[in-house]
C-alpha positions as CSV (number, residue, x, y, z in Angstrom):
1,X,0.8,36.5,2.5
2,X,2.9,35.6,-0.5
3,X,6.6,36.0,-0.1
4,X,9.2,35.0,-2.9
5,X,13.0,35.1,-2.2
6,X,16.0,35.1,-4.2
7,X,19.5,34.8,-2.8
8,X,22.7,34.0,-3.9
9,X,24.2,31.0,-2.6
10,X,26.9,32.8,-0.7
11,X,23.9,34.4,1.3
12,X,21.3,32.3,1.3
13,X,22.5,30.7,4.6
14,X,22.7,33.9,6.2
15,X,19.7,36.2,5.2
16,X,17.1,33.1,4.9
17,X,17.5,30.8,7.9
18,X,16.7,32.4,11.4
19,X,19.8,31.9,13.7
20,X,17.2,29.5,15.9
21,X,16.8,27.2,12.7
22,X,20.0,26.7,11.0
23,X,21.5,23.3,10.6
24,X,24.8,22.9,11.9
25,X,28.1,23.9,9.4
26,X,28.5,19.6,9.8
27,X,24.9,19.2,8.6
28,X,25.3,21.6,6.0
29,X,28.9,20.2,4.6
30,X,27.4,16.8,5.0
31,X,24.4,17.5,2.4
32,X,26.3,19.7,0.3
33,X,29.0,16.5,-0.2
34,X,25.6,14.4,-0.8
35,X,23.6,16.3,-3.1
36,X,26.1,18.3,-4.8
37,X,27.2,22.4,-4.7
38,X,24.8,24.8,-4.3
39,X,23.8,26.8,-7.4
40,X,24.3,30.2,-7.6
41,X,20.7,31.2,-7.5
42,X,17.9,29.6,-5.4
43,X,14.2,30.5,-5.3
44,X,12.3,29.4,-1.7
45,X,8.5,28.4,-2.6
46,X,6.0,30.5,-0.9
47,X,6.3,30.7,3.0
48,X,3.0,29.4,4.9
49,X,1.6,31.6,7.4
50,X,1.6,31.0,10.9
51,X,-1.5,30.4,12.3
52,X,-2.2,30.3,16.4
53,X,0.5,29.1,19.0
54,X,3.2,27.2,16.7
55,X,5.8,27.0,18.8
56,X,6.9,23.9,20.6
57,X,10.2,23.2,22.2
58,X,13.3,20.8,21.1
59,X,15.4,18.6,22.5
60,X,18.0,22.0,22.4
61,X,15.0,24.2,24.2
62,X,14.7,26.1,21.1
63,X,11.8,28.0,19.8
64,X,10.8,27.7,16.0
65,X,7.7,28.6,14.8
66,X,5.8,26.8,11.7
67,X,7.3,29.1,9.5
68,X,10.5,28.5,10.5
69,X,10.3,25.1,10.3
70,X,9.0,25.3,7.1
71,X,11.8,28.4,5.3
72,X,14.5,25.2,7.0
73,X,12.9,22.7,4.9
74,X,12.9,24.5,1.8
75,X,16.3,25.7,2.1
76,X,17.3,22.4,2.9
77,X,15.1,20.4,-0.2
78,X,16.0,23.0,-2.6
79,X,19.8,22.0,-1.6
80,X,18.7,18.3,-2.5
81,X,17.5,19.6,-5.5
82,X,20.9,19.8,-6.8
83,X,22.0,16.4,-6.5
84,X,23.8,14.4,-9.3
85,X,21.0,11.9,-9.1
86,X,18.8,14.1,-10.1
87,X,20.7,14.9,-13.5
88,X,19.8,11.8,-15.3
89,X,16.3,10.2,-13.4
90,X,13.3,12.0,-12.6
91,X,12.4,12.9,-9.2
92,X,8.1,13.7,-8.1
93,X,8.2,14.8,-4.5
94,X,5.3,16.9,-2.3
95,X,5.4,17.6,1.1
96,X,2.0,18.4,2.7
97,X,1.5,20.3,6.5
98,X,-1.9,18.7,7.5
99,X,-1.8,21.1,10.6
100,X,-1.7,24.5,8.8
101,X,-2.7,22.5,5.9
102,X,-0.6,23.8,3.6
103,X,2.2,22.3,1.0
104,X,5.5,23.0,2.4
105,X,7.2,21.9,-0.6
106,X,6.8,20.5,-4.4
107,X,8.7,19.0,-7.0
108,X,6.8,17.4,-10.2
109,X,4.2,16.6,-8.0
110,X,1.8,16.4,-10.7
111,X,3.7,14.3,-13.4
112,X,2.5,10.4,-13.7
113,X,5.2,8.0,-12.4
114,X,5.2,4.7,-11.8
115,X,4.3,4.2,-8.2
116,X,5.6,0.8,-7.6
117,X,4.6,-0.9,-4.4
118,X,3.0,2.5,-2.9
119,X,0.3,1.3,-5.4
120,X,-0.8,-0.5,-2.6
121,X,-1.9,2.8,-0.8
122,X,-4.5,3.7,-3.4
123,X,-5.3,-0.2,-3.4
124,X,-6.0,0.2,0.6
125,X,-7.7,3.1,0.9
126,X,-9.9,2.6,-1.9
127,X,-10.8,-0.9,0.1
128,X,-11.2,0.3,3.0
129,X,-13.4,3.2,1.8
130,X,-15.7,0.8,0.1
131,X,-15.3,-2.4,2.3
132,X,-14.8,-0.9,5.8
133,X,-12.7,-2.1,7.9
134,X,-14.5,-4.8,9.3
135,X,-14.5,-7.0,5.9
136,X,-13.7,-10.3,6.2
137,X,-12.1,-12.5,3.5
138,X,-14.3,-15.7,3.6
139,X,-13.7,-19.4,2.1
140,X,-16.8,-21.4,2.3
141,X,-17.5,-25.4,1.9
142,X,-21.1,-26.8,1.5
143,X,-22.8,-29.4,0.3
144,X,-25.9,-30.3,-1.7
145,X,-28.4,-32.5,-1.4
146,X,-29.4,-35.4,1.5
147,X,-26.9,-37.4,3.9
148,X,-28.4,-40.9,4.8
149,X,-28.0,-42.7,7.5
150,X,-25.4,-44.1,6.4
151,X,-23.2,-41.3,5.4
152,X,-23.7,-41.1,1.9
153,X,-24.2,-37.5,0.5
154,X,-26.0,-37.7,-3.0
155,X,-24.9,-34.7,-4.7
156,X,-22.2,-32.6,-5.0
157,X,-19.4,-30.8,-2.1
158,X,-18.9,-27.1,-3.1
159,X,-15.9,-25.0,-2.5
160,X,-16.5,-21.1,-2.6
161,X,-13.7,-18.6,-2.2
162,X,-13.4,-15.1,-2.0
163,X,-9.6,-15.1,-2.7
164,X,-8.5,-15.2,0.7
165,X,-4.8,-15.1,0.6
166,X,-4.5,-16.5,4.2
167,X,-6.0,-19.8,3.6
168,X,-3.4,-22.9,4.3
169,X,-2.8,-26.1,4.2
170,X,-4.0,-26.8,8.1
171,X,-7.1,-24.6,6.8
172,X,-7.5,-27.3,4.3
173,X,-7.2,-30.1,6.7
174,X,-9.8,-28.5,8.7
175,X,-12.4,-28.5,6.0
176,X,-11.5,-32.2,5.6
177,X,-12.0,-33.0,8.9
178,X,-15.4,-30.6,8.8
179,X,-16.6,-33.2,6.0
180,X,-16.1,-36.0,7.9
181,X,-17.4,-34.3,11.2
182,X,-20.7,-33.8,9.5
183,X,-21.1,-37.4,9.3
184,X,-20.3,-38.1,5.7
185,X,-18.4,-41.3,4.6
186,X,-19.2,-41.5,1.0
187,X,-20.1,-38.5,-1.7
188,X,-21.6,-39.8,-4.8
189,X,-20.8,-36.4,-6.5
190,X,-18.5,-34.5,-7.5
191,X,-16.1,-31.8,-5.3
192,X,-16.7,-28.5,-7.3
193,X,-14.7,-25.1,-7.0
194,X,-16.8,-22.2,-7.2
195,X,-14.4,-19.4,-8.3
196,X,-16.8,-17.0,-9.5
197,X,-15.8,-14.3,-7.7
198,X,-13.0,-12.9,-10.2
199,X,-12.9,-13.7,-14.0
200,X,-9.9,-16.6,-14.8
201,X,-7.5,-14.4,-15.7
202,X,-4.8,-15.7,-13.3
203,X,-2.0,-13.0,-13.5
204,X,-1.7,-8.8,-13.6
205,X,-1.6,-7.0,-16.4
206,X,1.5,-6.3,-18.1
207,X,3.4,-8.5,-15.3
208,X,6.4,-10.3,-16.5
209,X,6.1,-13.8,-17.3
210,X,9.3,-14.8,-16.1
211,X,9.0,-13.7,-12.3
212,X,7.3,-15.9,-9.3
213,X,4.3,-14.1,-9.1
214,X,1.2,-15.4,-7.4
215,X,-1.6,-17.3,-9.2
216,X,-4.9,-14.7,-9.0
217,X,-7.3,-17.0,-8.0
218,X,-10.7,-17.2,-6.0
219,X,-10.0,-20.3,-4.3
220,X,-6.5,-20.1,-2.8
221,X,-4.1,-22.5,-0.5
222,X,-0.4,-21.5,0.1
223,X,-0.8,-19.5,-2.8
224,X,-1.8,-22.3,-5.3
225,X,-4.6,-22.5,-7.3
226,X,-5.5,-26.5,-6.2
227,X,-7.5,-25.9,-3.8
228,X,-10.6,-28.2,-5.2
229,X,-7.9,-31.1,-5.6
230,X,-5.8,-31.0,-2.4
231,X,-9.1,-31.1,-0.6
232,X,-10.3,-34.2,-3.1
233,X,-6.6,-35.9,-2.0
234,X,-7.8,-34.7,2.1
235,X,-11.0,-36.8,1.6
236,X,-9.7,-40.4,0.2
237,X,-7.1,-40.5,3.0
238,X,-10.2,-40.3,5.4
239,X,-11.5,-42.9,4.2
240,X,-13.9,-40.9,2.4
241,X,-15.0,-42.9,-0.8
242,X,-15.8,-40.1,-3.3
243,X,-17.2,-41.2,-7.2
244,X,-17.3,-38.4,-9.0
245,X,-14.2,-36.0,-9.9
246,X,-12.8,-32.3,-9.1
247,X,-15.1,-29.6,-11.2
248,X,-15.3,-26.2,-11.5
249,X,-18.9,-24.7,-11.3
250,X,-21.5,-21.8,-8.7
251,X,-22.7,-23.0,-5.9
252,X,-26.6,-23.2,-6.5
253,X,-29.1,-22.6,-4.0
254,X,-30.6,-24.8,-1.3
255,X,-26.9,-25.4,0.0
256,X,-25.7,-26.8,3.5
257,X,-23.0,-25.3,4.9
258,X,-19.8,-27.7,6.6
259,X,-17.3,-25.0,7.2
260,X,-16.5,-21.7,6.6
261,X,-13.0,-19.9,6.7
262,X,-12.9,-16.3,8.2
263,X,-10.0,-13.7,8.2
264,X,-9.9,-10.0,9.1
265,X,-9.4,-7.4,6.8
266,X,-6.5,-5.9,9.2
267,X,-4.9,-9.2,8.9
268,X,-4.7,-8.9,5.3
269,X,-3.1,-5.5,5.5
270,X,-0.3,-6.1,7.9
271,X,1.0,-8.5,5.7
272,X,0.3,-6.5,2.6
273,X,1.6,-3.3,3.6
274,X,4.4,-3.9,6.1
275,X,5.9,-6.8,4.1
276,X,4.4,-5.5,0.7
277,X,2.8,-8.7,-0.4
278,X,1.8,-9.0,-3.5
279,X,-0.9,-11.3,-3.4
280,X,-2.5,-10.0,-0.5
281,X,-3.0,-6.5,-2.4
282,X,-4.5,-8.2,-5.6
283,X,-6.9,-10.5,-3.1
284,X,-7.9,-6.4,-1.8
285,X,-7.9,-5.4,-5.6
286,X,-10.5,-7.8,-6.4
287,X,-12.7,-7.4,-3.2
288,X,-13.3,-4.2,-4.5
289,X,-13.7,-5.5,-8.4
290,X,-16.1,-7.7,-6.9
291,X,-17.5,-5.4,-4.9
292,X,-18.8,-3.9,-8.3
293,X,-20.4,-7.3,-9.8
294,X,-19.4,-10.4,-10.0
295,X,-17.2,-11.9,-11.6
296,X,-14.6,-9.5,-10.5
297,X,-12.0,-7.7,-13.1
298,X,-9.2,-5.2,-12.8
299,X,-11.3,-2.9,-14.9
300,X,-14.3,-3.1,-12.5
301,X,-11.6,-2.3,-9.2
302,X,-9.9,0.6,-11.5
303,X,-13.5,2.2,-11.6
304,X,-13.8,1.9,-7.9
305,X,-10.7,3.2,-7.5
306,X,-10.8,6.3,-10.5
307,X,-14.5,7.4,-8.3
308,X,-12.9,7.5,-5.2
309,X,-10.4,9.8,-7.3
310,X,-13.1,12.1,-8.6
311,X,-14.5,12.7,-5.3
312,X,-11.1,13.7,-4.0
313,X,-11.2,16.5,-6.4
314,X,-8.3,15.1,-9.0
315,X,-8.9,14.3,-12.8
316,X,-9.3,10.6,-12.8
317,X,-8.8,10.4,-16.2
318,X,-5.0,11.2,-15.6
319,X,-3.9,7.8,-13.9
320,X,-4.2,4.4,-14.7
321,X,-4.8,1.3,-12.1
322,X,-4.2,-1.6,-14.1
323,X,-3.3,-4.1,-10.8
324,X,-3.8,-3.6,-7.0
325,X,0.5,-4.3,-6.0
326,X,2.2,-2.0,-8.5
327,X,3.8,-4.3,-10.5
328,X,2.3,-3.6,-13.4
329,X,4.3,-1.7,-16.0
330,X,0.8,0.2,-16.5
331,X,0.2,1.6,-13.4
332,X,0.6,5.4,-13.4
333,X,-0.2,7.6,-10.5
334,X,1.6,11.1,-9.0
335,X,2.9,12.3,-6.1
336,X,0.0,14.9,-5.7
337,X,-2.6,11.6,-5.9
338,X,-0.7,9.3,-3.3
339,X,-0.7,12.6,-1.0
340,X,-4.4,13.4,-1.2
341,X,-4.9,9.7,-0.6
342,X,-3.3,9.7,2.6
343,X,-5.0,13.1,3.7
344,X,-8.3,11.8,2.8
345,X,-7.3,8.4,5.0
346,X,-6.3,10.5,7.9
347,X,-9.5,12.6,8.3
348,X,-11.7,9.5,7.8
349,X,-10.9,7.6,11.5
350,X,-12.5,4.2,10.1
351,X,-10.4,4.3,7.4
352,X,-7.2,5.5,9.6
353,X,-7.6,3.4,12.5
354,X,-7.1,0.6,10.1
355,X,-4.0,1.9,7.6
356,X,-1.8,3.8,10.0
357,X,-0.8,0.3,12.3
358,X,-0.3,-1.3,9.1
359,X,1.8,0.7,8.0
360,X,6.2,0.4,8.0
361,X,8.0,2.0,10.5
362,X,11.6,3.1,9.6
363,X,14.1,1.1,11.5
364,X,11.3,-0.7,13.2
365,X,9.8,-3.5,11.0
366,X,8.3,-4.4,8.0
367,X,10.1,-3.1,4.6
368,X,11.2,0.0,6.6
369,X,13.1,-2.0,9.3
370,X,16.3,-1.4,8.2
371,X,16.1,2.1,7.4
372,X,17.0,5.8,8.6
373,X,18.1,3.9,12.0
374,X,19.7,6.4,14.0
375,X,18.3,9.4,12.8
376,X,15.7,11.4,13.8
377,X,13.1,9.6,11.4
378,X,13.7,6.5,13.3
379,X,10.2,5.4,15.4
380,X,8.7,8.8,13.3
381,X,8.2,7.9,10.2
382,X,5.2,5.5,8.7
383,X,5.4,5.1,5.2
384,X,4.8,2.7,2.4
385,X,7.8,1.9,0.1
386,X,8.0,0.7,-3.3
387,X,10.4,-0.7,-5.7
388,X,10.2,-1.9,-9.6
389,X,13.4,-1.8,-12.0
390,X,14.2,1.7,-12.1
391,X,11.5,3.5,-9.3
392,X,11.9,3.8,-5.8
393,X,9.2,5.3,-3.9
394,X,8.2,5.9,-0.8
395,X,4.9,7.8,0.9
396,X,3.4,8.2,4.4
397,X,3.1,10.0,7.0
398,X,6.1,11.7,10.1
399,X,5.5,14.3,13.0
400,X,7.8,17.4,12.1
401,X,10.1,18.9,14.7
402,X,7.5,21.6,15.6
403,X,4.8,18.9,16.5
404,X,3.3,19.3,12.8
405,X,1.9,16.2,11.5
406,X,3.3,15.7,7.3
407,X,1.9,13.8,4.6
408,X,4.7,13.2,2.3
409,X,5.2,11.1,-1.3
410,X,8.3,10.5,-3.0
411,X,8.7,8.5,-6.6
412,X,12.8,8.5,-8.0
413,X,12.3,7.4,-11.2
414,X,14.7,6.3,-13.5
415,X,17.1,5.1,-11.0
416,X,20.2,2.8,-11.8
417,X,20.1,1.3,-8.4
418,X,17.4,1.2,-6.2
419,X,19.6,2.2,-3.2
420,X,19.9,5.3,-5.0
421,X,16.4,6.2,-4.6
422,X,15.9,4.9,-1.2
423,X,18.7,7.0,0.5
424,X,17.5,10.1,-1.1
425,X,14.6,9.3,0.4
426,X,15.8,8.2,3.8
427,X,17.3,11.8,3.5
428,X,14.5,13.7,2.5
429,X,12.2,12.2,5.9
430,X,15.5,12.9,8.0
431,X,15.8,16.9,7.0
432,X,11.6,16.5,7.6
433,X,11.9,14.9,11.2
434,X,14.6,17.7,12.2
């Protein structure tokens, strides 16, 4: 059943919140002095119906039922509604119950918005959907041709990558030591990178020229595309006499392998979602480009990503995924997307299993360690965050008050000062956790 209320403000408090639910007059006065006066007329979404044994018991021993819950949270978001923020940026904001599965609240949840760094959610999911969870990012090194007796390799030492954002120095040195391990003292050849994996394009689209960003290579060590030269340098100081020069080229057939480099697609997450790496999202980005055909391109991993969007149900036609980290000025997505995202990733357990660890946990760690410490949100709520000049965003998962489990996306848009965004949002999971 359908049920539409309008109050004025003066009795809103009274008629609409059961006596069991109300927030506290210091509650109240605190969120009215954050978010502005109430206006004088406020309409409550539609109230979900309660469905089975909702109750569940606080810390207070009080009873409130789903809808209870839910009429407290609308009373409470509508208030937020109101705040000077909101005047002069744009605000896209949907709350989803995934036990009653229903929306508990909405706000522009269908406008496109920047998402920022919670790009990396669609960048994720879509990998893990396609990949599985038990991809590995690997770096190979082989060789073609004969070794003599005498160490001498004629023909050629090829580097293959897959973009493995992990891959080090020490990794390096262990190649090295690989070549000389396999009994090779002199290469009459060349050492050849094999980057066809990707295309050559070596940053995002649209990203600023100006900023650090990370070189989008196939072959990868602390971030720098020299891979096929450090490991040259590596080879000489082992006395390893090599006549030919550093080349780019495929590896053909007929190879011998030396070494190869292996890393865990959960290892790539946990750095790319609770510290929101950059390069560790475009290396996931261009799995799934590659995924498609070879070379990988962003085009190819938008595709990926806009079917994945079709099958959810949504118009994939109405976003654009132009990089895998959200830095790119064209990236558009809504709140209503990032949402269904994160529902589809919570009733899919090999996809679930993988994200949820990964992701921040306010005022635990990652980009979420310093917030909404103290409150009720604290150890609750696992979102991803995101921030670009002017959007702050921030989507995940909490477990309500009444044992409900939310899905939840904000984007502020617009915003002066990401602080701005990011305490409307630590407020927003705090009236949620209550």
């Amino acid at each position: 059943m359908k049920n539409k209320w309008i109050y004025t403000a003066a009795a809103l408090m009274l008629a609409v919140m059961p006596a069991n639910a109300q927030l506290t007059e210091e509650e109240l006065d605190r969120y009215t002095n954050d978010y502005g006066p109430y206006e004088s007329q406020v309409e409550v979404i539609d109230q979900p119906v309660v469905t089975g044994n909702d109750n569940f018991n606080t810390d207070n021993d009080m009873v409130m039922s789903s809808s209870d819950w839910a009429r407290r949270v609308s009373n409470g978001l509508d208030r937020m509604m109101q705040s000077e923020l909101l005047k002069t940026t744009q605000l896209g904001l949907l709350v989803y119950d995934m036990t009653d599965q229903k929306v508990v609240y909405r706000h522009n949840d269908h406008h496109r918005m920047r998402p920022a760094s919670t790009m990396k959610l669609v960048t994720s999911i879509t990998g893990l959907d396609m990949l599985g969870g038990n991809y590995q990012f690997r770096t190979y090194l082989y060789y073609k041709g004969q070794v003599d007796d005498e160490g001498v390799l004629r023909g050629n030492i090829y580097c293959a990558g897959t973009m493995d954002p992990t891959f080090s120095a020490d990794d390096l040195t262990d190649f090295a030591n690989a070549v000389r391990s396999a009994g090779i003292r002199r290469i009459e050849g060349n050492i050849v990178a094999d980057k066809s994996m990707k295309d050559d394009i070596l940053t995002g689209s649209g990203w600023s020229w100006d900023d650090d960003n990370p070189k989008l290579s196939a072959l990868l060590v602390d971030r720098k595309d020299n891979f096929a030269e450090r490991l040259f340098q590596l080879l000489r100081q082992r006395d390893i006499v090599i006549t030919g020069s550093v080349t780019e080229g495929r590896t053909p057939q007929g190879v011998t392998q030396i070494a190869v480099h292996r890393t865990s697609f959960d290892t790539v997450l946990q750095k790319m979602m609770k510290d929101s790496n950059n390069l560790y999202a475009e290396s996931v980005f261009y799995q799934i480009a590659a995924g498609e055909g070879k070379p990988g391109t962003a085009k190819k991993a938008a595709n990926a990503m806009k079917r994945l969007v079709g099958r959810l149900g949504l118009p994939s036609e109405r976003y654009s995924f132009a990089d895998g980290c959200g830095l790119s000025p064209y990236d558009y997505v809504t709140p209503e997307l990032l949402v269904r995202l994160l529902r589809y990733a919570a009733e899919k357990p090999e996809i679930y299993s993988h994200l949820y660890p990964v992701l921040p946990i306010a005022g635990v760690d990652g980009t979420l360690k310093s917030r909404m410490k103290g409150t009720r949100a604290e150890g609750n709520v696992h979102a991803k965050t995101g921030t670009v000049t002017g959007v702050s965003s921030l989507a995940g998962y909490l477990t309500a008050s009444n044992g409900h489990k939310i899905v939840f996306a904000i984007i502020n848009q617009g915003v002066a000062k990401s602080s701005d965004g990011r305490e409307f949002q630590n407020k927003i999971c705090e009236l949620l956790c209550r």
